[in-house]
KOLMARLO-884880 format. One record per atom (N, C-alpha, C, O): x negated, y, z negated. Coordinates in steps of 0.02 Angstrom, whole numbers, plus 32768, in hexadecimal, padded with zeros to 4 digits. Layout:
residues N
XYZ
...
This chain:
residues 80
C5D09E5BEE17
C5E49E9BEE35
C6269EB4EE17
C62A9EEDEE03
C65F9E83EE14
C6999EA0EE0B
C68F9EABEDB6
C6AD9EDDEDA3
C66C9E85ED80
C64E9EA7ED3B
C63D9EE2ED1D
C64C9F03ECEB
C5FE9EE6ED6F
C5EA9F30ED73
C6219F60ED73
C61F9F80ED3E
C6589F74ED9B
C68C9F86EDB4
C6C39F8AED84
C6EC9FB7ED90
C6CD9F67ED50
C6F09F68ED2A
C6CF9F95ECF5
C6F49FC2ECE2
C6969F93ECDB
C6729F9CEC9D
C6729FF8ECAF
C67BA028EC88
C6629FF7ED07
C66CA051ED1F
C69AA060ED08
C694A083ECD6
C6D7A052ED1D
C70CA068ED19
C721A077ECD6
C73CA0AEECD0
C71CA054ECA1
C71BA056EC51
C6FBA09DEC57
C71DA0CFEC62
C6B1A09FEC4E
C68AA0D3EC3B
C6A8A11DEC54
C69AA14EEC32
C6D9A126EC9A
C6ECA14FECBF
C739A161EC93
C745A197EC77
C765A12AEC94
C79CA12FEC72
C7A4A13FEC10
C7D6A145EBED
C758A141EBFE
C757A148EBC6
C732A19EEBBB
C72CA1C1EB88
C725A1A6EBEB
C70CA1F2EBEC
C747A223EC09
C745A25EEBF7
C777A212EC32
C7ABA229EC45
C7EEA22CEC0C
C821A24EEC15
C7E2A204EBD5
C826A1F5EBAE
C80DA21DEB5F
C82BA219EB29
C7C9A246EB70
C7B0A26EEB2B
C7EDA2A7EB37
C80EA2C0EB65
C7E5A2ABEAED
C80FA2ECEAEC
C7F8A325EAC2
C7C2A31AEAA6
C811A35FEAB8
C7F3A3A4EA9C
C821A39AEA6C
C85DA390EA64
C7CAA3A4EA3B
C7CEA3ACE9DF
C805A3DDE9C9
C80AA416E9DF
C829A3C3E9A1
C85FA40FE988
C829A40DE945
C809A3E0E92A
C830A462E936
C81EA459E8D9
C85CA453E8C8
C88FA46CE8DE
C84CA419E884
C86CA419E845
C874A454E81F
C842A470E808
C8C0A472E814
C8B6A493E7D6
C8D3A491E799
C8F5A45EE794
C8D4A4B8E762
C8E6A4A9E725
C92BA497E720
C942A469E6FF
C957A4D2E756
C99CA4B1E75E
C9B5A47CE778
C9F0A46BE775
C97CA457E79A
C98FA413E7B2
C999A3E3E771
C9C6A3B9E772
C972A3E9E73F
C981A3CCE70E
C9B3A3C7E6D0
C9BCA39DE6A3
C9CEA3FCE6DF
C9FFA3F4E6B3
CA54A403E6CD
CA86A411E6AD
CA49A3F9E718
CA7DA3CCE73E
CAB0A38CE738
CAB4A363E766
CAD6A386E6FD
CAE8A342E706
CB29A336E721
CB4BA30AE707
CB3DA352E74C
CB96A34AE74E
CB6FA32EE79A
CB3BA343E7B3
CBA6A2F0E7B4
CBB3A2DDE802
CBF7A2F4E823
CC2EA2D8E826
CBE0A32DE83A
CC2FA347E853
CC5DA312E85F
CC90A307E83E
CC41A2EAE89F
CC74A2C8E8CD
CC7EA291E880
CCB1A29AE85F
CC56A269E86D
CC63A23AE838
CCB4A243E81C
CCE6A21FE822
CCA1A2A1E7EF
CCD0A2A4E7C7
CD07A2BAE7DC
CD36A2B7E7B5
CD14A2D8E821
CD4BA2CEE845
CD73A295E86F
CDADA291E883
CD44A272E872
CD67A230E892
CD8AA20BE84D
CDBCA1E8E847
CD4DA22AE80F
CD68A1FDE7DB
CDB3A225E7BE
CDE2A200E7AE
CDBCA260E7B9
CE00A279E7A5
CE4FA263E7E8
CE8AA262E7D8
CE33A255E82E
CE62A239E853
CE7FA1EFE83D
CEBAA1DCE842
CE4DA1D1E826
CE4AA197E816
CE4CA17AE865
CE7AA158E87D
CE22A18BE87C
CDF5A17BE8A4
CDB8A141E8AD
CDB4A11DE8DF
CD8AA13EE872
CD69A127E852
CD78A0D8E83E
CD4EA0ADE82F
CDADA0D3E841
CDB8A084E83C
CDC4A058E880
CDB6A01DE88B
CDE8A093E8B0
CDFBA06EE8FB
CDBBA060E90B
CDAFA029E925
CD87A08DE8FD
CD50A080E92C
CD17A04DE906
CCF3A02DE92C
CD0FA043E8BB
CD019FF7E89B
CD1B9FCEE8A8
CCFA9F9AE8AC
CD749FC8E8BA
CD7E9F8BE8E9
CD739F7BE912
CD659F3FE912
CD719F9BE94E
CD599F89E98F
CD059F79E986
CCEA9F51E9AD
CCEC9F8EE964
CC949F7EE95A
CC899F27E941
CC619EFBE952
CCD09F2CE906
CCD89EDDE8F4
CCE29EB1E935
CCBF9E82E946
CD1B9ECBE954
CD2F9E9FE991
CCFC9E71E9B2
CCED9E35E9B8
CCE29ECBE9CC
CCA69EB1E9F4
CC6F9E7CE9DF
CC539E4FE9FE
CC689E95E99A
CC299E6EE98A
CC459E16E983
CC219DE5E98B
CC7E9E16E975
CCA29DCBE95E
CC9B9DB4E9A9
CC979D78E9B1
CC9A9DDCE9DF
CCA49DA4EA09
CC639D9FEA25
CC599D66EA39
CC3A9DC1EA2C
CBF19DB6EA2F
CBDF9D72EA16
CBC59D45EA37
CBF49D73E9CB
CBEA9D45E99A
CC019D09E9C9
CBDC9CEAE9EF
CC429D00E9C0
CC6F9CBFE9EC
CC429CA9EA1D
CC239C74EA19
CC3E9CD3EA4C
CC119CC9EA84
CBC69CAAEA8B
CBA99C88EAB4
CBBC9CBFEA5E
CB6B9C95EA54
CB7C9C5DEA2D
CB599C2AEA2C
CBAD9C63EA0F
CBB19C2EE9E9
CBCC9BF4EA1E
CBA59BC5EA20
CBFB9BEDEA43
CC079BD4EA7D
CBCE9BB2EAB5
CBC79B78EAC9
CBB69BDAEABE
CB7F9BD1EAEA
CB419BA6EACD
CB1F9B84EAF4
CB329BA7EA83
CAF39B97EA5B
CB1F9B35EA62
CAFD9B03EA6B
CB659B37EA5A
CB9B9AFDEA52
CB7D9AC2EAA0
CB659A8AEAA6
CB979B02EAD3
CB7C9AE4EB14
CB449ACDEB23
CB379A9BEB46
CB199AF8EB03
CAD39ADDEB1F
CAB49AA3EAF2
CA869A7FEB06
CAD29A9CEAB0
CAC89A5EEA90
CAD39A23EABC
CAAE99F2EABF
CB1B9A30EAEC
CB389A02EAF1
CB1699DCEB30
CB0799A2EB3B
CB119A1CEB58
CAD699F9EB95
CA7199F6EB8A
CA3F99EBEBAD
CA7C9A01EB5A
CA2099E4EB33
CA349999EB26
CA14996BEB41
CA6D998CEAF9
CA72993EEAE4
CA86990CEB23
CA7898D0EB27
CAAE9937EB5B
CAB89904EB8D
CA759904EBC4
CA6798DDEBF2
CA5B992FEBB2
CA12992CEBE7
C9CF98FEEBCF
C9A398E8EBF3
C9D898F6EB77
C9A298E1EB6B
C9B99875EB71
C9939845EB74
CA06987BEB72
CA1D982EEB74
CA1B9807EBC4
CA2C97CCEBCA
């Protein structure tokens, strides 16, 4: 039952999250500037916010890495 219920809800939440077609046009293509990009990039902007992305991701990193440490440590004392 609760399968059933889940699998609804998908089919409901996936018809609710369609969205309306834009056309493509020719000027979309030959668009290449990213406003915000190249203004964050003349603030020098652009680097604060690759650091903090590093940060984050380094400690993500640490963190699993930590944890992958721990759980070694209680697999080897569980299997002794």
């Amino acid at each position: 039952m609760q399968k059933c219920l889940v699998v609804f809800l998908l089919f409901i939440s996936l018809q609710v999250m369609g969205q309306e077609k834009k056309e493509i046009k020719t000027e979309d293509y030959q668009n290449y500037s990213v406003d915000m990009a190249d203004q964050m990039r003349e603030n020098g902007k652009i680097y604060v916010l690759v650091g903090i992305i590093g940060i984050v991701m380094g400690g993500i990193l640490v963190y699993l890495i930590g944890t992958d440490k721990k759980l070694s440590r209680l697999e080897k004392e569980f299997n002794s």
